[in-house]
N, C-alpha and C positions, 0 to 999 in steps of 0.2 A: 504493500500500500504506500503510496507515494507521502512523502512528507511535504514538499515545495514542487511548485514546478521549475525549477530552473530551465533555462535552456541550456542542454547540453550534447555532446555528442551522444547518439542515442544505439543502441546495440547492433542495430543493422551496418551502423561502418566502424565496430571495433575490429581493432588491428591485430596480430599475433605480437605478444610483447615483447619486447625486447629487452625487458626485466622477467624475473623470478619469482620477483612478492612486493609488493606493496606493504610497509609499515607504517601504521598512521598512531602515531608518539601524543599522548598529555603535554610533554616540556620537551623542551629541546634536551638531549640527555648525555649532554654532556656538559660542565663535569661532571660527573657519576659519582655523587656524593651524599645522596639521599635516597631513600629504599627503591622508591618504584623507577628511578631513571636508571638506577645501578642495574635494573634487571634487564633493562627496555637497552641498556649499549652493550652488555657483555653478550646478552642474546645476538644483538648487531654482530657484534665484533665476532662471536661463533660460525654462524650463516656464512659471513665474511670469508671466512678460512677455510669454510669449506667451498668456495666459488659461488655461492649464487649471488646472484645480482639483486641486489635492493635500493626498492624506491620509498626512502626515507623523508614521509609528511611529521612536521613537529612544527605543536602551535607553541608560540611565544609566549610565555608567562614569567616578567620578570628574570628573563635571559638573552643573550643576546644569541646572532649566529653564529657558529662555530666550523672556521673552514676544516678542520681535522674528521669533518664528518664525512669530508669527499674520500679520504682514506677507506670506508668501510662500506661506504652507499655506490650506487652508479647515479643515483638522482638524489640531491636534496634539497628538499621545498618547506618553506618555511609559510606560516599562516599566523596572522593578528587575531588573540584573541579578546574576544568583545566583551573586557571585565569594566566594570564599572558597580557605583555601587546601588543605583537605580536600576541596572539588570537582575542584579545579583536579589531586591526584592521580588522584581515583578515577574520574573523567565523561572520555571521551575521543571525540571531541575536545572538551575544554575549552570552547574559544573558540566552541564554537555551541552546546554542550548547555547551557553558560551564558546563553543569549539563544534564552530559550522562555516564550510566558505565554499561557496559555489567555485572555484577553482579544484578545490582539494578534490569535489566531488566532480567535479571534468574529468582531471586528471585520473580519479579511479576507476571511471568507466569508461576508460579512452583503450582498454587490451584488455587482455584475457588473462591476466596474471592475478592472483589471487590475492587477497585481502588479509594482514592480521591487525585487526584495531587493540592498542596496548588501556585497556582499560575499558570499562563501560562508559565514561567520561566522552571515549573518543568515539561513542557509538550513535551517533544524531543520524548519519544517513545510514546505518544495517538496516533499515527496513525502507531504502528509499525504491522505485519501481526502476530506476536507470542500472542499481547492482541488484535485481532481481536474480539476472543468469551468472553472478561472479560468486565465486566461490568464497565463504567469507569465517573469518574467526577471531574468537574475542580471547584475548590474555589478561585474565582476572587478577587483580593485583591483591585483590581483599572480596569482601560482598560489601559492596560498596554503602548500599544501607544502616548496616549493620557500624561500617568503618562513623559514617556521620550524627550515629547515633551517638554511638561513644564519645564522639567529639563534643556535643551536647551536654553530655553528661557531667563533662569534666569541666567546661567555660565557667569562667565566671563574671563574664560582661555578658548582661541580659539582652544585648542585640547581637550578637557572635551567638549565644546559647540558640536566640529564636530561629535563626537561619540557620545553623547545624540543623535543629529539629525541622524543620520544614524539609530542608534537603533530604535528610533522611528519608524522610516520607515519601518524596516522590521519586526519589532514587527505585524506593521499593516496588512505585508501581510501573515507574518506566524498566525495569529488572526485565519487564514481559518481552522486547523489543528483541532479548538474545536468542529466543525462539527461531529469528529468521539468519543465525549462525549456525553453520556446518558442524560448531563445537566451541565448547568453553575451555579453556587450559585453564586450570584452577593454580594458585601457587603453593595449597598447601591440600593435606588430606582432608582435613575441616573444610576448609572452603568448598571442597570438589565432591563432597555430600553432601551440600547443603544445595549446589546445582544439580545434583541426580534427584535429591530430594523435589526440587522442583518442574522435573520435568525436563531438563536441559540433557544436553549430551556432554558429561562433563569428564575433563581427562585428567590427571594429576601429571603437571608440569614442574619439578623441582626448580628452585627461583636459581637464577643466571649472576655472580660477583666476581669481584675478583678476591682471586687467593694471595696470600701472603706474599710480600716480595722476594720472600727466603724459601718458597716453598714451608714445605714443613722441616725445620732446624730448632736447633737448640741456642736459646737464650738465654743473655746471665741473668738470672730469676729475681727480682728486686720483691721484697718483704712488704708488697703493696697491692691494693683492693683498686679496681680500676670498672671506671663506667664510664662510656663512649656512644656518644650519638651526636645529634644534629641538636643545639642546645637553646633553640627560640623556639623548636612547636612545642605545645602545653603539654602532651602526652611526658614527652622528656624531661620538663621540667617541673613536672608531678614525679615523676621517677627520682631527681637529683634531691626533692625536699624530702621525699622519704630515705634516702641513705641519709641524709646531711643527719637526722632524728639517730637513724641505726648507729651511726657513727659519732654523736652526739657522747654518749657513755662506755665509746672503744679508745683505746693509744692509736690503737692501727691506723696507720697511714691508710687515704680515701684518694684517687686522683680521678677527676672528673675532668675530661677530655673532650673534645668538639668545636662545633664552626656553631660562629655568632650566640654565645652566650647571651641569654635575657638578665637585664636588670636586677633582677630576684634571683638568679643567683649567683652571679657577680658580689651582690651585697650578702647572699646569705653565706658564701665562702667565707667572706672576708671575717666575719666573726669566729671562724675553727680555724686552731693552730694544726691539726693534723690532715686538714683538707686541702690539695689544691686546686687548682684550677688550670687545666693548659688550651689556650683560647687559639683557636683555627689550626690545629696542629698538619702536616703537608701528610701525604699517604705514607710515606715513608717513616716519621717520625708514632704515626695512629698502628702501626703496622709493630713498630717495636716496643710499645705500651703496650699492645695486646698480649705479643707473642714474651714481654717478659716480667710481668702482672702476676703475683705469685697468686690471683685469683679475679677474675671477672666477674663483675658484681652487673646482673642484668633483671632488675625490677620492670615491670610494664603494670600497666593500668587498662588497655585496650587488647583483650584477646582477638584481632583482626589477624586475616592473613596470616606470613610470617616474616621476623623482622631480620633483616640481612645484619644487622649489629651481631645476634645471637651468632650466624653463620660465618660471620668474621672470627667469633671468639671460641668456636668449635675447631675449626681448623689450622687457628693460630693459637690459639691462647693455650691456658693451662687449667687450673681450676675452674668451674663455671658456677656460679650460685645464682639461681634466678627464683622468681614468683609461679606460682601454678599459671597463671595468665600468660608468661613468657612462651613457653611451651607446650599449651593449649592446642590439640588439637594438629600438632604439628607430626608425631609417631616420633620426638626425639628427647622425649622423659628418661631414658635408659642414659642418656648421655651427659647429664645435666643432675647438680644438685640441687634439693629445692625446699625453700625456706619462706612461707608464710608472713604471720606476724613479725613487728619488731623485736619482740624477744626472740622469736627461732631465727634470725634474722642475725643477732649476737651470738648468740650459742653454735650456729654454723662455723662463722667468722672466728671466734674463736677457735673453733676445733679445726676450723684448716688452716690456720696462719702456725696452729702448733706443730702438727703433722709435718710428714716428710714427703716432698710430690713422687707420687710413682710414675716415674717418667714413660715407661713401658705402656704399661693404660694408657694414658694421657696419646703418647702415638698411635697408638690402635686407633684410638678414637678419631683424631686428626686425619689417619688416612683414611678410616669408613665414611666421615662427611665426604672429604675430598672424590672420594671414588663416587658416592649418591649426588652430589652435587658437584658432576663432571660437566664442565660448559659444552664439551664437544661432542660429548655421546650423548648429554642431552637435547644440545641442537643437529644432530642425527634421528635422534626419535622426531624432534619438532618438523622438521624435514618431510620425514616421510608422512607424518601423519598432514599433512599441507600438501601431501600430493606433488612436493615437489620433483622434475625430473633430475637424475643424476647426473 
């Protein structure tokens, strides 16, 4: 069913492509320093190396272009997207009716090369009548309802809170729109039930990062509790108030690590003598905090998806301590210690800063991620299951 009528090239004069796939991108995804763009370039950069040709759409939000992308794409096309904050009340849902351009949608019905839309965000034309006969598929990054609910939950500026809830809602009921996809790639096994659950054709795609820059090596193990993210969204900075509490009545050194620190806690550091703060650290410097962290300290508050931090700190890191939330739903509880409240929150910490690390475990573990979340044999299965030819 058509959504607009644009005029565009119409099916009777599509051409044989001269591309592979079509990727139609949330953000431009480079740099690759936040969950959902990390999976949308290394996915690139996989496809890449394996020869197929990609035509790389990324709308602009708050990023600029990036020629390093011609490295990886054969096409890359860039789209304005139409945020404002009067859209943002009246367009619902927001986050996809924002990321629509009669270009983008020329361009995808101008061949016969197939379609993956990275997100339901980026899903406004899947049910448009011009990609009726194109092959089409959505890469789930969360359920995306479910991701703005939470976001809701946790606001505390009551016009952020009413627009997370509103989004959510009709996230939920534009969700129906995947119906007219080939197939969902879920990023986690939670998520990829909750699409079979609904009727969808849903497939478990393990999420796409990059690994350590040492591989997996040994590091001089520093007698420190380490937590790493992206440090202005609310989820992380709910996560950094509750260690600051945990660690509030420990000696043990806290290093709190990430790009663009919020206010709160910048300031709430500043008051602990055994806490610090390392502000925008480079991949290289985030890469040796992990891997020499005599423990990764990963609290969450939003059981969505799953978070590419955790997958950092499995592969590289050593100890892992996280919340039941962290590890929700993901099948990698066996890998992970797991401590609740603030008090079992201490009592862990304790008992693994006393402990001696069994290094052996710890690489078992490191190479079974590494092997389940292989970029190349997973973008081998993604391959063929897109009907790609060899």
């Amino acid at each position: 069913m058509a959504r607009r009528g644009e005029s565009i090239t119409n099916n009777a004069t599509r051409v044989l492509s001269k591309i592979d796939l079509h990727i139609v991108s949330f953000n431009v995804p480079l740099p690759a320093d936040y969950g959902g763009v990390i999976d949308v370039f290394y996915k690139l950069e996989a496809l890449s190396k394996l020869g197929y040709k990609i035509a790389l759409h990324c709308f602009e939000y708050g990023r600029e272009e990036v020629a390093e992308l011609k490295e990886y794409a054969a096409e890359v096309h860039y789209y304005t997207r139409k945020a404002n904050a009067l859209n943002a009340v009246l367009l619902s849902p927001f986050s996809v009716k924002s990321r629509k351009s009669s270009e983008l949608l020329k361009r995808l019905a101008s061949d016969d090369a197939p379609i993956l839309f990275e997100s339901l965000q980026c899903c406004y034309y899947l049910d448009h009548r011009k990609l009726a006969n194109k092959r089409k598929w959505v890469r789930a990054h969360n359920v995306e309802h479910d991701y703005y609910r939470s976001l809701s939950e946790y606001e505390n500026a009551n016009l952020k809170k009413s627009y997370y809830s509103l989004e959510a809602k009709a996230l939920r009921k534009f969700e129906k729109v995947l119906r007219h996809a080939d197939g969902v790639f879920a990023i986690s096994p939670k998520d990829n039930e909750h699409f079979i659950n609904v009727g969808l054709k849903g497939s478990y795609l393990p999420a796409f990062f990059r690994k350590s820059l040492e591989g997996i090596s040994t590091y001089s193990i520093q007698e420190i509790a380490l937590y790493q993210g992206n440090l202005k969204v609310e989820e992380n900075v709910e996560a950094v108030l509750f260690l600051l509490t945990v660690f509030k009545e420990l000696q043990h050194e806290l290093v709190i690590a990430g790009s663009e620190p919020s206010s709160l806690i910048v300031e709430a550091v500043s008051s602990m003598k055994n806490v610090k703060l390392v502000e925008n650290p480079s991949d290289e410097k985030m890469f040796d905090l992990i891997g020499s962290a005599k423990i990764n300290c990963l609290p969450t508050f939003q059981s969505t998806g799953i978070k590419l931090k955790l997958l950092h700190a499995l592969t590289s890191g050593n100890e892992i301590l996280v919340n039941p939330a962290m590890i929700e739903g993901t099948g990698l509880n066996k890998y992970c210690i797991i401590a609740k409240e603030v008090h079992d929150w201490r009592e862990k910490l304790t008992e693994l800063f006393a402990a001696e690390l069994n290094k052996d475990e710890i690489k078992k573990r490191q190479i079974a991620i590494a092997e389940l979340f292989d970029n190349q044999k997973n973008a081998k299965q993604l391959a063929e299951l897109l009907g790609l030819a060899q």
